[in-house]
C-alpha positions in Angstrom: 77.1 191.6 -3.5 79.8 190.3 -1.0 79.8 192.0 2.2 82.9 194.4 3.5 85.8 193.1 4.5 85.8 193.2 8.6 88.7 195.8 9.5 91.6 193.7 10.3 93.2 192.1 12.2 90.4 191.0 14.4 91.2 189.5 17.2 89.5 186.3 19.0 89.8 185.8 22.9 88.7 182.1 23.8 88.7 179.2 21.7 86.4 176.8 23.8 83.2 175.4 21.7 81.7 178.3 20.6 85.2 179.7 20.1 86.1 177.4 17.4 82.7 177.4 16.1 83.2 180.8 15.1 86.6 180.7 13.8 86.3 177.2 12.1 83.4 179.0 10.1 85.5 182.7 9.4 88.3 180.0 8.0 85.8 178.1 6.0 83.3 181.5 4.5 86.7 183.2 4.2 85.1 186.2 6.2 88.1 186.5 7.6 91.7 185.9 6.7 93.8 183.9 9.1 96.4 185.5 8.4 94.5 188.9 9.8 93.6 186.6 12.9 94.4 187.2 16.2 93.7 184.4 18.5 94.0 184.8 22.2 93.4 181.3 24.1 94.9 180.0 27.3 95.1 176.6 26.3 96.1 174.8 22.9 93.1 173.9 21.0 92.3 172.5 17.7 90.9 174.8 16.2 93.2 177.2 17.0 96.5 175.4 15.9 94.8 174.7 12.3 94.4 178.8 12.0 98.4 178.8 13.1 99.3 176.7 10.5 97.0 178.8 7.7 98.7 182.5 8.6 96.9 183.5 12.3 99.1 184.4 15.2 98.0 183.1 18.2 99.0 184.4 21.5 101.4 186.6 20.1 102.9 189.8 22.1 100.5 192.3 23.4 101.9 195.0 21.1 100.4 192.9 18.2 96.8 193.9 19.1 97.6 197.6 18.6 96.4 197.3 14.9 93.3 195.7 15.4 90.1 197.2 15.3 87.9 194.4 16.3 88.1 192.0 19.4 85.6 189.7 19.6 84.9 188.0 23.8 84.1 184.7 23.7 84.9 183.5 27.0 83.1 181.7 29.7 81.3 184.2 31.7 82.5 184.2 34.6 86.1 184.7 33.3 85.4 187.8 31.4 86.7 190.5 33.6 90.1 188.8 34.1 90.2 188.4 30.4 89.5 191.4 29.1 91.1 193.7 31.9 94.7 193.2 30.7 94.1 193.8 26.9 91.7 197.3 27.3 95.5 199.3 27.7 97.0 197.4 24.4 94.0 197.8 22.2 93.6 200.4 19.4 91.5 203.4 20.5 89.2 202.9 17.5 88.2 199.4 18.4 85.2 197.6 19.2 84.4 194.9 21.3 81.9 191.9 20.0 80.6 189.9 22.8 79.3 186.6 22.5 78.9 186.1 25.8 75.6 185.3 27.2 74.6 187.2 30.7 77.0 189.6 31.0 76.0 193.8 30.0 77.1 195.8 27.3 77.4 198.6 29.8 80.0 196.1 32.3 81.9 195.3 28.8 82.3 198.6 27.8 83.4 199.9 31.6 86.3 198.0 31.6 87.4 198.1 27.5 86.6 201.6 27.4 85.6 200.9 23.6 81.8 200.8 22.0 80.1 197.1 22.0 77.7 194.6 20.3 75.8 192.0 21.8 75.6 189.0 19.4 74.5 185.3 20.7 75.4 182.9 17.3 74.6 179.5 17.3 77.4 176.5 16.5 75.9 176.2 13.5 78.3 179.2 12.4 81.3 176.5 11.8 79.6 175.4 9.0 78.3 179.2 7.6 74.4 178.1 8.4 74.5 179.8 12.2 71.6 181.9 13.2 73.1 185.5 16.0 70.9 188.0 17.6 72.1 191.1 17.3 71.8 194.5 19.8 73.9 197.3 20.0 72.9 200.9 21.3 76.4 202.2 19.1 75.7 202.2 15.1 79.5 201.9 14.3 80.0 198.5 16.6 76.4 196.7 15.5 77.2 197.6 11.7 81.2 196.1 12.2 79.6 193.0 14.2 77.2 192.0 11.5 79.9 192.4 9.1 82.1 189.9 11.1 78.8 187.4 11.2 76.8 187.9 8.1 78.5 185.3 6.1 78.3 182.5 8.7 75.0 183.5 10.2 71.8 185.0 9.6 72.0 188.0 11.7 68.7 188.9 13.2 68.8 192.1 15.3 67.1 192.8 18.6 65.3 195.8 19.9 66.4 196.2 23.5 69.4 194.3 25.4 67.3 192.6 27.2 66.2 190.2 24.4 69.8 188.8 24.1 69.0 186.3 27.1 65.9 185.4 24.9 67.7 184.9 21.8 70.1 182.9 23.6 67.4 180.5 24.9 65.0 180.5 21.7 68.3 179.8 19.3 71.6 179.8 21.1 70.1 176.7 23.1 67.5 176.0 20.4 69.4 173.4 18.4 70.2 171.4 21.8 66.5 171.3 23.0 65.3 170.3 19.2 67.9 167.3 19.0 66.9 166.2 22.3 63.2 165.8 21.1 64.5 164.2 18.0 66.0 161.9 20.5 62.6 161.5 22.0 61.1 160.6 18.7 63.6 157.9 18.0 63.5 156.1 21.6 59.5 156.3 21.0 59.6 154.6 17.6 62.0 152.1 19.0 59.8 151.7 22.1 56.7 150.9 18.7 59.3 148.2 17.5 61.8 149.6 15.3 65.2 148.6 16.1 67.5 151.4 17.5 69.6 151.6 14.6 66.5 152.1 12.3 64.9 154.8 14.7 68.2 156.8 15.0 68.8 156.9 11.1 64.7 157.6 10.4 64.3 160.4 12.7 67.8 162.2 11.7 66.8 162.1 8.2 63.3 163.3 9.1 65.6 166.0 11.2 67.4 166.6 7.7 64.1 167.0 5.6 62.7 169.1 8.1 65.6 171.8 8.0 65.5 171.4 4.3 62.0 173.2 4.3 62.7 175.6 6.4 66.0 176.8 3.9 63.4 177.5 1.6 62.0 180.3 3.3 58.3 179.1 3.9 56.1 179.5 6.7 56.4 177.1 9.8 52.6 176.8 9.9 53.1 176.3 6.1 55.6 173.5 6.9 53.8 171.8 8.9 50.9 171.9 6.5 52.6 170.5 4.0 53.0 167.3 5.9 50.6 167.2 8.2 47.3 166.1 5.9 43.6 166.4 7.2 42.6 163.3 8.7 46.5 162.0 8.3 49.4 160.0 10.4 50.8 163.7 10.7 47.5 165.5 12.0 46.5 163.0 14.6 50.4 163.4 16.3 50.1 166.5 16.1 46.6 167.0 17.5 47.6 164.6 20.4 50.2 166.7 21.4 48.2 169.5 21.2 45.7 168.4 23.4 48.1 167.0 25.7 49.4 170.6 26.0 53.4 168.7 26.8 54.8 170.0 23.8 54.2 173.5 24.7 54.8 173.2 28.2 58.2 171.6 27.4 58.9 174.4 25.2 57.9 177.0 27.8 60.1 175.3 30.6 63.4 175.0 28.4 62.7 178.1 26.9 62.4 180.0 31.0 65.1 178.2 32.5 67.7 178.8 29.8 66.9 182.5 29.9 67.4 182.5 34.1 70.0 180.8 33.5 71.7 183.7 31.1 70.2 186.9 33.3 72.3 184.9 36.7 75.6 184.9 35.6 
């Protein structure tokens, strides 16, 4: 069954990565219309002209935002406040705000908007519909219209306290950078065994490939790995080596911290 319709128009403030990420993947699920599109951006961007040229209005009067029922923030942090303080007066009184902001409170969105809020932190992947968002809201009404927005380009995984949105944003939001970046790793240390850098690149991206492959079946990691990874194998003894070096886990545990200091500072 195809989920609800998001009430429309929705409205986008910022278009920067994540931004288009978002947009690029409402445009391509069609979970949302661009002609019910609203998007809000201080400077031209790609992504933003292509939804102009399917139907959206973009930085149209602020009458226009009287009809919508959804804004979603996806602004730099620190720019939040000056963002949203001049569109709280000219939105509808049944709106809600989705934040996809990482750092900044519910409670400080909500002060200013005067409207109800979700917390979601999605992944890039969301431009192509295979994203992955935590979700937390303490208001039914704005988590329930929030998935709806991000269900068809995300799996929406929802969060028990606020306070796990900084984690979510470390353990996924960052996620995909920190597991390239060992992929990366992988490929300079089978070039540094002799394979040329060409060869290394293309092997470890398609091992990258068959890896997220498994996982889109729904198994287990520990199943995963398993699978590859025979008794007495190629597979075991890396794996056991990294084990008992312990730098896999410790590398994990220092991304993983500093990513969600990073999100509780700003």
């Amino acid at each position: 069954m195809n989920a609800p319709a998001p009430a429309a128009p929705v409205v986008l403030v910022g278009c920067g990565r994540l931004g288009s990420a978002i947009l690029e993947g409402w445009l391509a699920t069609g979970a949302v219309a661009a002609c019910d599109l609203i998007i809000l951006t201080p400077s031209d961007k790609r992504a933003a002209e292509a939804a102009r040229v399917r139907g959206a209005r973009v930085n149209p009067p602020s009458a226009d935002l009287i009809a919508a029922r959804t804004l979603v923030l996806a602004v730099k942090p620190a720019r939040w406040r000056e963002a949203l303080t001049p569109l709280a007066e000219a939105l509808n009184s049944e709106a809600v705000v989705v934040s996809v902001m990482a750092g900044v409170s519910a409670s400080d969105i909500a002060a200013v908007s005067g409207r109800p809020v979700a917390r979601l932190m999605p992944t890039t992947a969301v431009a192509q519909g295979r994203g992955v968002a935590g979700l937390w809201s303490a208001h039914a009404g704005a988590r329930e219209t929030a998935r709806t927005l991000f269900a068809p380009v995300a799996e929406v995984v929802d969060l028990d306290r606020e306070a796990d949105i900084d984690v979510a944003t470390a353990a996924a939001g960052s996620a995909p950078a920190f597991i390239l970046a060992f992929v990366q790793a992988l490929a300079r240390a089978g070039e540094a065994e002799g394979l040329s850098a060409d060869a290394a690149t293309r092997l470890t991206r398609g091992a990258l490939r068959s890896a997220a492959a498994g996982v889109e079946a729904g198994e287990t990691l520990d199943a995963l790995i398993a699978r590859v990874a025979s008794p007495g194998g190629t597979t075991r003894a890396g794996l056991d080596a990294m084990s008992a070096s312990g730098d896999l886990d410790q590398a994990a545990d220092v991304a993983i911290r500093a990513a969600v200091q990073r999100a509780r500072s700003f």
